[in-house]
BAFILO-951870 format. One line per 10 residues: number of its first residue (from 1); for each residue z, y, x of C-alpha. Coordinates in nm, 2 decimals. Layout:
% BAFILO-951870
NUM = Z Y X  ...;
//
This chain:
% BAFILO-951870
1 = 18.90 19.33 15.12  18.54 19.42 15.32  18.24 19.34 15.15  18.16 19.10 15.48  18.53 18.89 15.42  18.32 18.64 15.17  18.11 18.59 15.44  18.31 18.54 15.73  18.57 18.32 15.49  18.24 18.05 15.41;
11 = 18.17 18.09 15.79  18.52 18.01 15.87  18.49 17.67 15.61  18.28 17.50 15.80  18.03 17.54 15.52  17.74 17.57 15.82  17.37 17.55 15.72  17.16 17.54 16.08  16.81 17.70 16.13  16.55 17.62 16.42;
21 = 16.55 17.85 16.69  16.26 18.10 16.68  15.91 18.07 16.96  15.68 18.24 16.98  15.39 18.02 16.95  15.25 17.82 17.34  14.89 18.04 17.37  14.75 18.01 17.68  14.79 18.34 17.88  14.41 18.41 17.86;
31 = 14.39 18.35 17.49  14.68 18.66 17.51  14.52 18.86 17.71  14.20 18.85 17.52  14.33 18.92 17.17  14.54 19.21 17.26  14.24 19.38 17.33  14.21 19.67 17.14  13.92 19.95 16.96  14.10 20.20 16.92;
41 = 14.18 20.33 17.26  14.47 20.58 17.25  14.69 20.33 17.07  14.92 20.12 17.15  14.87 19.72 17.12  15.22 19.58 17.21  15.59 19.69 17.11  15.89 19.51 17.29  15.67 19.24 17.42  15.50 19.18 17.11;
51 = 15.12 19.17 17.11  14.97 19.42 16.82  14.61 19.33 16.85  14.37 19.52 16.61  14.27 19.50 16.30  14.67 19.57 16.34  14.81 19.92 16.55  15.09 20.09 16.61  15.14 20.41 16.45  14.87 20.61 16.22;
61 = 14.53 20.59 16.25  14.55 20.25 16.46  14.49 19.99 16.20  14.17 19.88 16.07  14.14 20.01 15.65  14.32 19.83 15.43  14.57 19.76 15.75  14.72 20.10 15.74  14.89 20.07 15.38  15.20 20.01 15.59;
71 = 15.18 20.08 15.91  15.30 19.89 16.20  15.60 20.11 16.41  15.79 20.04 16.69  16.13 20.12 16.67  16.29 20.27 17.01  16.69 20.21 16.94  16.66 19.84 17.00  16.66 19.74 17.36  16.40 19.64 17.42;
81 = 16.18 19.78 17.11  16.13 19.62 16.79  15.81 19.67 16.58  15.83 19.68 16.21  15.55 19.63 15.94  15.73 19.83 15.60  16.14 19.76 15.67  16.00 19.38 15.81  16.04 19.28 16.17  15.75 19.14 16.35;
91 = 15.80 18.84 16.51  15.46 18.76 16.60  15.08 18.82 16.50  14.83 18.55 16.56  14.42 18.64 16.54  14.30 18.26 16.54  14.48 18.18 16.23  14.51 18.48 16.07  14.90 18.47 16.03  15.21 18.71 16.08;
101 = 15.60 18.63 16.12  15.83 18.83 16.00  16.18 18.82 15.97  16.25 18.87 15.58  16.62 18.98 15.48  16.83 18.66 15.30  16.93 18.71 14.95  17.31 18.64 14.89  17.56 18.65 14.62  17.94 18.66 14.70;
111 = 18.25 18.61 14.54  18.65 18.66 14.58  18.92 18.49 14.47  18.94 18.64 14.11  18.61 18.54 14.05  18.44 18.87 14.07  18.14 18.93 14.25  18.30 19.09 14.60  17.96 19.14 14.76  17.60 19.11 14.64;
121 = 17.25 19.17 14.86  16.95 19.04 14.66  16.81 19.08 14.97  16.41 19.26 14.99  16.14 19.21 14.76  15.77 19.22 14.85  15.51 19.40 14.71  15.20 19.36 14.92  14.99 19.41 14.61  14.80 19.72 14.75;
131 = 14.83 19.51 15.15  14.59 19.25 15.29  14.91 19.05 15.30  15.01 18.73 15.10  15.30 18.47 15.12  15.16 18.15 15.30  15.24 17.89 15.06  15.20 17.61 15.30  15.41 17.74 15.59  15.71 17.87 15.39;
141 = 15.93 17.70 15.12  16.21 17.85 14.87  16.57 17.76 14.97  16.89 17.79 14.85  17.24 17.73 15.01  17.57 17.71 14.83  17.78 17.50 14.66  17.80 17.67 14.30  17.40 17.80 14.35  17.14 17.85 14.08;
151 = 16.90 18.09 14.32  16.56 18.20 14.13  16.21 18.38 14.28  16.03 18.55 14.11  15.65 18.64 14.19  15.32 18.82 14.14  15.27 19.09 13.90  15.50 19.16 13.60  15.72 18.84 13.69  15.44 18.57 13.58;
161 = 15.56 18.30 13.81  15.88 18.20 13.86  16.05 17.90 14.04  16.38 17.79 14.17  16.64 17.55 14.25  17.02 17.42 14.18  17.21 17.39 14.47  17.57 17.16 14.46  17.82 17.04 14.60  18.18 16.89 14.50;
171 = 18.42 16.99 14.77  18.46 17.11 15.09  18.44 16.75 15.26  18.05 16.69 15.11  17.94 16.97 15.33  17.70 16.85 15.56  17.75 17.00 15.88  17.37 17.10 16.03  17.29 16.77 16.21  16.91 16.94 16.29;
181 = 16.77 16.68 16.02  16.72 17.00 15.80  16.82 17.03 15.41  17.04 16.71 15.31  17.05 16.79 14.89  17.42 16.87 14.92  17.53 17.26 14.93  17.15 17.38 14.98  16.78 17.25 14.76  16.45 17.36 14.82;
191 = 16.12 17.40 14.65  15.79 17.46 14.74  15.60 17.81 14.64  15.25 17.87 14.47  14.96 18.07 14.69  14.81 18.41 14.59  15.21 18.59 14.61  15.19 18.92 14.71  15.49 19.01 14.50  15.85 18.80 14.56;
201 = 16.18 18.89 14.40  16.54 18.69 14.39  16.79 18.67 14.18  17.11 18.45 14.11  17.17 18.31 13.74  17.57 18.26 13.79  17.85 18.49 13.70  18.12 18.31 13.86  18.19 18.04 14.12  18.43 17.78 14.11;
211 = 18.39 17.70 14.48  18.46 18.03 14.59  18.79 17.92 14.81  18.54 17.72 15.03  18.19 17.83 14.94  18.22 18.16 14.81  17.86 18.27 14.88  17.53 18.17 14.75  17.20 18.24 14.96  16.84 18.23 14.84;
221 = 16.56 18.25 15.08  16.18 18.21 15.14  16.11 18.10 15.48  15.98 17.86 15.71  16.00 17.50 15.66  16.14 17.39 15.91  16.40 17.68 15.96  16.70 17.48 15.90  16.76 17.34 16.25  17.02 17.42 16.55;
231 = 17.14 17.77 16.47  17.44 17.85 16.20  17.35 18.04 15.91  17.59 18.32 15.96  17.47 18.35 16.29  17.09 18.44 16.15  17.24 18.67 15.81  17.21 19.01 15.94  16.85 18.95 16.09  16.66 18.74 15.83;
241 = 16.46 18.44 15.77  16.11 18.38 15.95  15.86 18.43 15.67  15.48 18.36 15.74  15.24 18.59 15.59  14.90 18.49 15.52  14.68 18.79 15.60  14.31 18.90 15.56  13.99 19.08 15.54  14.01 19.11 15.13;
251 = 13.81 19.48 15.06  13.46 19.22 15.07  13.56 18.89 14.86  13.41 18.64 15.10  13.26 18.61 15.41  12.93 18.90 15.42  12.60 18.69 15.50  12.50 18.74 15.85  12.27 19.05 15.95  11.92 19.01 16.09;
261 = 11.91 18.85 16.40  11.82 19.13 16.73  11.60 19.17 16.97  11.80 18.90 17.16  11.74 18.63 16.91  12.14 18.63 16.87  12.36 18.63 16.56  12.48 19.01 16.52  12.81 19.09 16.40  12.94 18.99 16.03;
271 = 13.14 19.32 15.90  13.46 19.25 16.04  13.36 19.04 16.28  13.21 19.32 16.53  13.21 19.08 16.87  12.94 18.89 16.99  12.99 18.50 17.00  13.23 18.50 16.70  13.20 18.35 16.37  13.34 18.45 15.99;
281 = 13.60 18.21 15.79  13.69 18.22 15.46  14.06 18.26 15.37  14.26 17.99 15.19  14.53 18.14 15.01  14.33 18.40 14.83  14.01 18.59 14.84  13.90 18.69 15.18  13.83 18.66 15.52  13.93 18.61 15.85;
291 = 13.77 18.61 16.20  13.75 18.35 16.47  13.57 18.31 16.86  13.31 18.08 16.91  13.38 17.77 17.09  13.39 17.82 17.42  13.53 18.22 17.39  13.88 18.33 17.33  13.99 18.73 17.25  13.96 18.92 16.94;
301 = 13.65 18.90 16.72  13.74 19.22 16.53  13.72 19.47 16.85  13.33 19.50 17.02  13.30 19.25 17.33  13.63 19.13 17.22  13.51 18.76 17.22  13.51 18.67 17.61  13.36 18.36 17.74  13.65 18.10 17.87;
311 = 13.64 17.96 18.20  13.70 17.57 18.12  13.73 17.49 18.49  14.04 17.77 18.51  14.31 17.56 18.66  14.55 17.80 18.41  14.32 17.67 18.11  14.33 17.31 18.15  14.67 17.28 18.33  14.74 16.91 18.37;
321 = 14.39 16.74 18.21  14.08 16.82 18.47  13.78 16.88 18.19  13.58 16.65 18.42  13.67 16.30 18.49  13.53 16.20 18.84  13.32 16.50 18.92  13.31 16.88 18.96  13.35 17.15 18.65  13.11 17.43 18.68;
331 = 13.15 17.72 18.42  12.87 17.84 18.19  12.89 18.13 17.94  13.01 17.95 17.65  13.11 17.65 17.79  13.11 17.40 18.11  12.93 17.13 18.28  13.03 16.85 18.54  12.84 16.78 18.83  12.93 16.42 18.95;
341 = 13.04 16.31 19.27  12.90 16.13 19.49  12.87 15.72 19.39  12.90 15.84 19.03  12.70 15.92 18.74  12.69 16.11 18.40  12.82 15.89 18.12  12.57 15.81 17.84  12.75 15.92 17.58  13.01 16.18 17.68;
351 = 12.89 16.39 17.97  13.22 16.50 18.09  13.29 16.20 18.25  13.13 16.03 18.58  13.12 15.67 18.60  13.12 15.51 18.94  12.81 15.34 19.09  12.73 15.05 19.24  12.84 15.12 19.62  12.97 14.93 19.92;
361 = 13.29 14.89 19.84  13.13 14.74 19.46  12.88 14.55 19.66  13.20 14.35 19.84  13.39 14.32 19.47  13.08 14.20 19.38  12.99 13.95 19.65  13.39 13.81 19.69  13.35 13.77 19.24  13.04 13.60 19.32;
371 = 13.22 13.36 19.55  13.51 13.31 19.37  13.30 13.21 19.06  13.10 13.00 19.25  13.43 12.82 19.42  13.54 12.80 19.02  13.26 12.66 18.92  13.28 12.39 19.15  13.62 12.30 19.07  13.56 12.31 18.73;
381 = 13.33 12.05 18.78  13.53 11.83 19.02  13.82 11.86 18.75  13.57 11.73 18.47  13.47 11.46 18.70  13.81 11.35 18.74  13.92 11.38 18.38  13.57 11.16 18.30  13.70 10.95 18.57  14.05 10.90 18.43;
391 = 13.90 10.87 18.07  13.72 10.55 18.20  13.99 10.41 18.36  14.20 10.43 18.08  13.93 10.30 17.85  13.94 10.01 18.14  14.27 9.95 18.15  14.37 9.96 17.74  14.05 9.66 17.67  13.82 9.99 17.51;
401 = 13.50 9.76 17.50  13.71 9.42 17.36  13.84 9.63 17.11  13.53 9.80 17.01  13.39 9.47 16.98  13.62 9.38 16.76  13.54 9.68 16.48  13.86 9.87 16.63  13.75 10.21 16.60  13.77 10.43 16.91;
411 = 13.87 10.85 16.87  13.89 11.13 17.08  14.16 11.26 17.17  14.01 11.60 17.03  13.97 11.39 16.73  14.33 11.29 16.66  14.47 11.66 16.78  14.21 11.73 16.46  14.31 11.48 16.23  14.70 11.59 16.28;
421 = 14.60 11.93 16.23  14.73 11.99 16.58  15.00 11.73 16.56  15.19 11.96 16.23  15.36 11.69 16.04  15.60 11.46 16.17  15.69 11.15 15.93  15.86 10.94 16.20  15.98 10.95 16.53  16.22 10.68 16.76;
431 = 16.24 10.55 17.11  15.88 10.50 17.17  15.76 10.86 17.06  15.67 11.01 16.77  15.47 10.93 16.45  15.24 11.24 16.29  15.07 11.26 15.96  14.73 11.31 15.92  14.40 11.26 15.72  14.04 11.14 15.86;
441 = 13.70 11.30 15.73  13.70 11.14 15.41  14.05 11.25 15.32  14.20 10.91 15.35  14.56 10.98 15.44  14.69 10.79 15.81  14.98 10.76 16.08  14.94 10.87 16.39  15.18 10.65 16.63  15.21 10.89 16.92;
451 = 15.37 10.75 17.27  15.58 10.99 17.43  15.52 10.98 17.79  15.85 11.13 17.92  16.06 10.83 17.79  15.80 10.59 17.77  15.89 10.32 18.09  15.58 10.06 18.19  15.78 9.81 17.96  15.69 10.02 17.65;
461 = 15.32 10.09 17.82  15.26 9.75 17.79  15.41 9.73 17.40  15.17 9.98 17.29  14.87 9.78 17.47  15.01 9.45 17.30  15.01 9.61 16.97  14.65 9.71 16.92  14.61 9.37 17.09  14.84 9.19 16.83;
471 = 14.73 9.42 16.53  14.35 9.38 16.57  14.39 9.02 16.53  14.57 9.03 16.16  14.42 9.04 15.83  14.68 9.06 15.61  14.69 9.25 15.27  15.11 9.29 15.37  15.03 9.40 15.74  14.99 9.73 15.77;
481 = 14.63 9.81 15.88  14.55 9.93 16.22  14.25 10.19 16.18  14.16 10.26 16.52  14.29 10.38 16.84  14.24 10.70 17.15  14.23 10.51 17.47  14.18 10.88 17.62  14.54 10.90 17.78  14.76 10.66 17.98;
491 = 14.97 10.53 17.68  14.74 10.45 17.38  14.76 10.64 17.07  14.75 10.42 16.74  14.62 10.51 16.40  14.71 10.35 16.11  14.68 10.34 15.70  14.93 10.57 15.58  15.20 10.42 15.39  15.38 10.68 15.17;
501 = 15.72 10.55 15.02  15.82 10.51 15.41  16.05 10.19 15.45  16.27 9.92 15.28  16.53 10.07 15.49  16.52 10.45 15.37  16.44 10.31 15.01  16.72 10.07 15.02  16.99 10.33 15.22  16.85 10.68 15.09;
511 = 16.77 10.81 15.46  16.43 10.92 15.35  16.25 11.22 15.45  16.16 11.21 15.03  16.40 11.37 14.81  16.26 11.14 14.54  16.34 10.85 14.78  16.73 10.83 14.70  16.68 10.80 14.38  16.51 10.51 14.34;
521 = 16.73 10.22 14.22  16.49 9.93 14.27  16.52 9.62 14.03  16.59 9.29 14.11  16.20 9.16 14.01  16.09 9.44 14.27  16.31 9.35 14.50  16.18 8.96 14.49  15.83 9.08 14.51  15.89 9.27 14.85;
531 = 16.08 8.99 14.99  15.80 8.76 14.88  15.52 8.92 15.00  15.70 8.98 15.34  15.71 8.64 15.35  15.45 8.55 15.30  15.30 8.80 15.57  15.55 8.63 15.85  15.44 8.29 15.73  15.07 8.37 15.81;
541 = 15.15 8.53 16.18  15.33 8.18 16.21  15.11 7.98 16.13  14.76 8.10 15.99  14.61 8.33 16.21  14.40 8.27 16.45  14.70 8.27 16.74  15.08 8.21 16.64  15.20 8.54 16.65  15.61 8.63 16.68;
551 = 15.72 8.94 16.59  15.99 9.00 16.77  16.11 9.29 16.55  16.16 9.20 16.19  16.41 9.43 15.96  16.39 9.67 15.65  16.27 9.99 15.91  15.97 9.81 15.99  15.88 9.71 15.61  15.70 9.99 15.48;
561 = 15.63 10.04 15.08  15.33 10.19 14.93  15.30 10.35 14.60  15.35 10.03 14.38  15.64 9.92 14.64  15.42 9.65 14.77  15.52 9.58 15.12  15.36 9.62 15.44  15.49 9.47 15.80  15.48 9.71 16.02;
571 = 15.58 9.79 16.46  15.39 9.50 16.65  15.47 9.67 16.95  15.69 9.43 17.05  15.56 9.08 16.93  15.36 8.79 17.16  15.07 8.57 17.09  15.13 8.25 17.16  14.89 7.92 17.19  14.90 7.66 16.96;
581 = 15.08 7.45 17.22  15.33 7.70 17.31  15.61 7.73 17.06  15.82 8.03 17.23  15.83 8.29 17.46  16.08 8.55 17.68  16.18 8.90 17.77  16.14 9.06 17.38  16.39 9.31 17.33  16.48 9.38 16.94;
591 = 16.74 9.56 16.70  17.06 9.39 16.83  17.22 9.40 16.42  16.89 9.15 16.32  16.90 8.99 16.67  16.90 8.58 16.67  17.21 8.51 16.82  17.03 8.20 16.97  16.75 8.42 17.14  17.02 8.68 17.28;
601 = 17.17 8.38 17.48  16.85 8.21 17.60  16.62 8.49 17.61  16.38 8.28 17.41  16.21 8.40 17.14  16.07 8.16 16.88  15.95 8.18 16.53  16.27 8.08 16.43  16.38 8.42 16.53  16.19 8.63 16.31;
611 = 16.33 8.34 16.03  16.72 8.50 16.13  16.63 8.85 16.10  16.41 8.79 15.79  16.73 8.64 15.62  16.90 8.97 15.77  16.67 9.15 15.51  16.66 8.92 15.29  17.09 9.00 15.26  17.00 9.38 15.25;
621 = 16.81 9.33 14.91  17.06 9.18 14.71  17.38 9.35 14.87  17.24 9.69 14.94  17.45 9.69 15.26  17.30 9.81 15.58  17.32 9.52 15.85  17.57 9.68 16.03  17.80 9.86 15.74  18.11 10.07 15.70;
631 = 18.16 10.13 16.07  18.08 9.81 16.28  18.11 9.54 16.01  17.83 9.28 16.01  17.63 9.19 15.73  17.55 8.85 15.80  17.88 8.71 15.92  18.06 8.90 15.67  17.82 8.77 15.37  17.86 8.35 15.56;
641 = 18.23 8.35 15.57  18.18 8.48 15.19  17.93 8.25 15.10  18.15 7.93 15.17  18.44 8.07 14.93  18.39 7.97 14.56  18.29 8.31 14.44  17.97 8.19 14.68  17.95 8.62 14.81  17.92 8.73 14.52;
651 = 18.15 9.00 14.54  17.91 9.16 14.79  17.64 9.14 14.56  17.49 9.51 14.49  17.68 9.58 14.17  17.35 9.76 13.98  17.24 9.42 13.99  17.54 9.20 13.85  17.42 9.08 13.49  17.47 8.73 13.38;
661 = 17.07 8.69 13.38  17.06 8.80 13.79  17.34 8.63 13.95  17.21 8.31 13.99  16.91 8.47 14.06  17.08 8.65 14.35  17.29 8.33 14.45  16.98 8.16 14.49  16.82 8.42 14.73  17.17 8.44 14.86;
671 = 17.14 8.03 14.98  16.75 8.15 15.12  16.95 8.38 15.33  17.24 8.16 15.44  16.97 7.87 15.51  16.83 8.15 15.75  17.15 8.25 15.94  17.17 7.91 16.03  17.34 7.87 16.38  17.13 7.58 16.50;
681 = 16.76 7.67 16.48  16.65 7.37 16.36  16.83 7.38 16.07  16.65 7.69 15.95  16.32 7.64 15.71  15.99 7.78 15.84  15.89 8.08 15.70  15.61 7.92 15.47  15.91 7.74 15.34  16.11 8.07 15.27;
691 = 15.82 8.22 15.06  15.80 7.93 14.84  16.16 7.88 14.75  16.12 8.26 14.74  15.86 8.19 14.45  16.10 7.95 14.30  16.40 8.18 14.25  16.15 8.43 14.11  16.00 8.18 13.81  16.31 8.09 13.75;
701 = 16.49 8.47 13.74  16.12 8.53 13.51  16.22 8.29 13.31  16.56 8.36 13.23  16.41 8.70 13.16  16.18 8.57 12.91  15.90 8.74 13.08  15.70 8.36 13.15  15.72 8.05 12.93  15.77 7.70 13.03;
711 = 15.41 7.60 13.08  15.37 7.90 13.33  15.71 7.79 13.45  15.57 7.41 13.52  15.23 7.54 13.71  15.44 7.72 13.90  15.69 7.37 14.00  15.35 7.25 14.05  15.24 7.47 14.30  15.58 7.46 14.49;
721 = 15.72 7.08 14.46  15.98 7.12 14.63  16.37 7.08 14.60  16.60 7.37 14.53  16.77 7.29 14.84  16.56 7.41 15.16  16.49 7.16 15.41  16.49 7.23 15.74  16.16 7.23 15.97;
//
């Protein structure tokens, strides 16, 4: 077997590790030109189309000292020519950053299939130690390929660095195939180098591989970075790796201060740096220095006149971006300057670039902005007349100065968009819009009532109106508390006290917005109290304030419960005031399950009304049934037809409230109720009536409880003489 059968066998196994195809570096064609320039006139300064500028030359005598340890040679039997610094091809030498590519020889390590080694090249080692030359440590980086690899470098003198890497891989199948994403970690590892190396050696710490039937070669490299890219590594073997060398003046240390200044007042010449207009650099990667053209020149600092002024306005310089925006580029020895056109000036602080000024065809932007401003202006002002104009009418037609007279406060509408924080929390919403929480300046927590103006008809236009109407006339500690209103839109917007447990009806049902709210199991004493004091609140719209007022509306959705479950009435939107002398009215539309039956046939509504759909609640409390329940069945006819049996409904009693102590406690609010429901209207009691016989069942259910004693009892029968049996009114 040939020493190259390894070699083609881990070609052949798809074992592929990619490199980047090789540039030479995108230098303008002047910068070329210039730096190829050379001092020492019979030699050459290119070999097969690569530049050899000086300090560098081909053959003897052409290098600068310290350059001509190795000299550079140009070897003939390549078509076209190759040059070659030692046994290293050039691939390129750059002045401005003092670098050189070269193509350095890969290491490799191959074995057969008994294990032996079959073929071994531990590639070149360099030993630059007597060279200006050193191994760039930024531009390069150790690799090894393989999949049985330990790959090792050595460096400097008598071996004291050393680095490395382990390189692995299972099988054939965990080969990555070069995707041009470089080094993936399996079959090849890398590791960066140290600075100052002008001595590198490899070497493979293995004996045997075990992958040898689909790896059977190990590679170690130094090269650069990005060399793993779109090319197959067997392709690249017999040349070598790109390897940038970090070069320098090093004979001096540092850069040499500057001479005295000539006749000409100009900087001369810094040692190396022989050319007028250039400037010395220290090296990075070891002692040294370097040369560089001054801004504004391009060549090679390190030959006399080498530094040649550029000429900026060069169409071949700046290609694509003109160096001056909006004017003309004029060259000058070291640099350029822009003459602006005509209608343009110098900018203030970059003076590259013209900016326009003012001209005729700016004098007509000018003038038609003017106009248009003007013409904005004035429509800007028309519009705020308008909107002024509608605020009054609306402030007109919603009674603004009767309700201001009557301590209703008035907002802005800027005000409540504030107050919501821009209308962020919604606690409520139904037919008539939406309800928002919010808090006023002093942190007092409110509801926003919000019409919404897409489904609101003129019917529902004039509820809203009625209730601020309705609502500024009550003063009731169970009525929930209208704060104010914003008569700045068409529907009004109403703000009331916030009321936080939300309603009998999500307490009673769980259909809360509050977590916490389903699991309240509310007692039989609380449920008395909210059924008294919502009463009681009825009883004074009927009959002490200063107009009758209906409701129109009564069930659990519009009770709402504070903190300590005291109840509020809440939703006027939909009751009448009535005179003394009247005693009903028409066209009220309410929830059809708490509906009198009386008013849906006569279209009258009477305060006998709210007494049905009070009783309505008053069978939600002690059934904990909905009004209209499991499907479409009906509280109240379902709980009547009960009621007459012997068992007097109490099978549909809510069973957390079926001790001995509260049955007769419920039966009794349970004959408040029937007494209600009554068919004939004026068989029902009068909601003053309700609230006392209320009070009754609740002395007496205190009593049984032990919780009053018979004298509290008596004053109590004192303060309500009447029957157990409700009379009608």
């Amino acid at each position: 077997m040939s020493l190259h059968e390894p070699i083609r066998r881990c070609c052949c196994s798809c074992f592929f590790f990619f490199f980047t195809s090789l540039f030479l570096p995108s230098t303008s064609s002047i910068y070329v030109a210039m730096a190829a320039a050379s001092d020492m006139p019979n030699c050459r300064n290119e070999c097969g189309g690569v530049l050899i500028p000086y300090p560098f030359g081909v053959g003897e005598n052409c290098s600068r000292p310290g350059f001509d340890v190795f000299p550079i040679t140009c070897n003939n039997s390549f078509v076209p020519p190759r040059p070659y610094w030692s046994n290293l091809e050039i691939i390129d030498i750059n002045i401005a950053t003092a670098e050189m590519r070269v193509y350095l020889p890969v290491s490799h390590k191959c074995f057969s299939s008994t294990n032996q080694s079959a073929d071994s090249n531990w590639g070149w080692s360099l030993n630059s130690s007597s060279s200006q030359f050193l191994v760039s440590p930024t531009k390069n980086i150790f690799t090894a390929l393989g999949c049985y690899t330990i790959a090792m470098l050595s460096g400097r003198d008598n071996g004291t660095y050393s680095t490395g890497c382990i390189s692995y891989c299972a099988s054939e199948s965990e080969v990555k195939v070069g995707d041009g994403k470089g080094c993936t970690g399996l079959g090849c590892c890398q590791t960066s180098i140290a600075g100052g190396l002008s001595y590198i050696a490899f070497y493979f710490n293995v004996d045997n591989n075990p992958s040898w039937n689909y790896s059977p070669c190990s590679y170690a490299m130094i090269s650069k970075e990005d060399v793993i890219g779109n090319m197959t590594f067997a392709r690249r073997i017999e040349r070598g790796a790109p390897l940038v060398l970090d070069w320098a003046i090093r004979n001096n240390g540092t850069c040499p201060p500057a001479l005295s200044s000539g006749e000409n007042g100009k900087q001369q010449q810094q040692a190396a740096c022989v050319s007028p207009h250039s400037y010395c650099l220290n090296a990075t990667n070891g002692p040294g220095y370097f040369c560089n053209c001054s801004d504004g020149y391009a060549g090679n600092p390190y030959v006399s006149n080498g530094c040649k002024n550029v000429n900026e306005c060069d169409p071949s310089f700046y290609k694509e971006n003109y160096p001056c925006i909006g004017g003309k580029c004029l060259d000058t020895e070291g640099g350029f300057k822009c003459k602006c056109n005509f209608g343009r000036k110098r900018d203030s602080k970059n003076s590259h670039i013209c900016q326009p000024v003012l001209s005729k065809p700016a004098i007509v932007v000018t003038a038609t902005t003017c106009a248009i401003s003007i013409l904005s202006i004035i429509f800007l002002f028309l519009h705020m007349e308008r909107e002024k104009r509608k605020l009054r009418e609306f402030f007109k037609k919603n009674d603004g100065q009767l309700l201001q007279s009557m301590g209703i406060k008035i907002f802005k509408k800027k005000t409540i968009e504030k107050i919501t924080n821009n209308y962020s929390t919604i606690i409520g919403k139904g037919g008539f819009g939406l309800v928002y929480k919010g808090a006023v300046d002093n942190d007092q927590k409110v509801a926003v009532k919000c019409p919404n103006p897409i489904s609101v008809d003129t019917a529902r236009q004039n509820d809203f109106a009625n209730e601020v109407s309705i609502q500024s006339q009550i003063s009731h500690k169970n009525v929930v508390r209208l704060l104010g209103c914003c008569l700045e839109t068409n529907i009004p917007i109403l703000v009331y006290e916030f009321i936080p447990r939300g309603s009998l009806y999500d307490v009673l049902h769980g259909n809360g917005d509050d977590s916490n709210m389903t699991e309240h199991k509310l007692s039989l004493d609380v449920r008395l109290g909210i059924a008294i004091e919502s009463a009681e609140a009825l009883a004074y719209m009927h009959s002490s304030a200063s107009q009758k007022i209906l409701h129109g509306d009564v069930k659990s959705s519009n009770i709402l419960l504070d903190e300590n479950f005291t109840p509020k009435v809440s939703d006027f939107g939909i009751s009448r005031l009535l005179s003394i002398e009247k005693d009903h009215t028409k066209f009220v539309i309410g929830d059809a399950n708490y509906m009198d039956p009386v008013y849906m046939k006569t279209g009258l509504l009477t305060e006998k009304s709210d007494v049905y759909s009070f009783g309505v609640v008053l069978l939600e409390l002690i059934t904990g049934k909905k009004a209209r329940y499991e499907g479409n069945e009906s509280l109240p006819l379902n709980f009547v037809k009960s009621y007459m049996t012997e068992s007097r409904a109490r099978e549909m009693f809510d069973k957390e409230l079926m001790c001995t102590e509260e049955v007769n406690c419920l039966e009794m609010i349970g004959d408040i109720a029937v007494q209600c429901l009554e068919e004939d209207v004026d068989n029902r009691p009068a909601m003053k009536e309700v609230s006392e016989h209320l009070h009754l069942a609740r002395k007496e259910f205190m009593q049984n409880q032990g919780k009053i004693s018979c004298e509290e009892a008596d004053e109590i029968a004192i303060d309500f003489p009447l029957s157990h049996q409700l009379s009608p009114a």
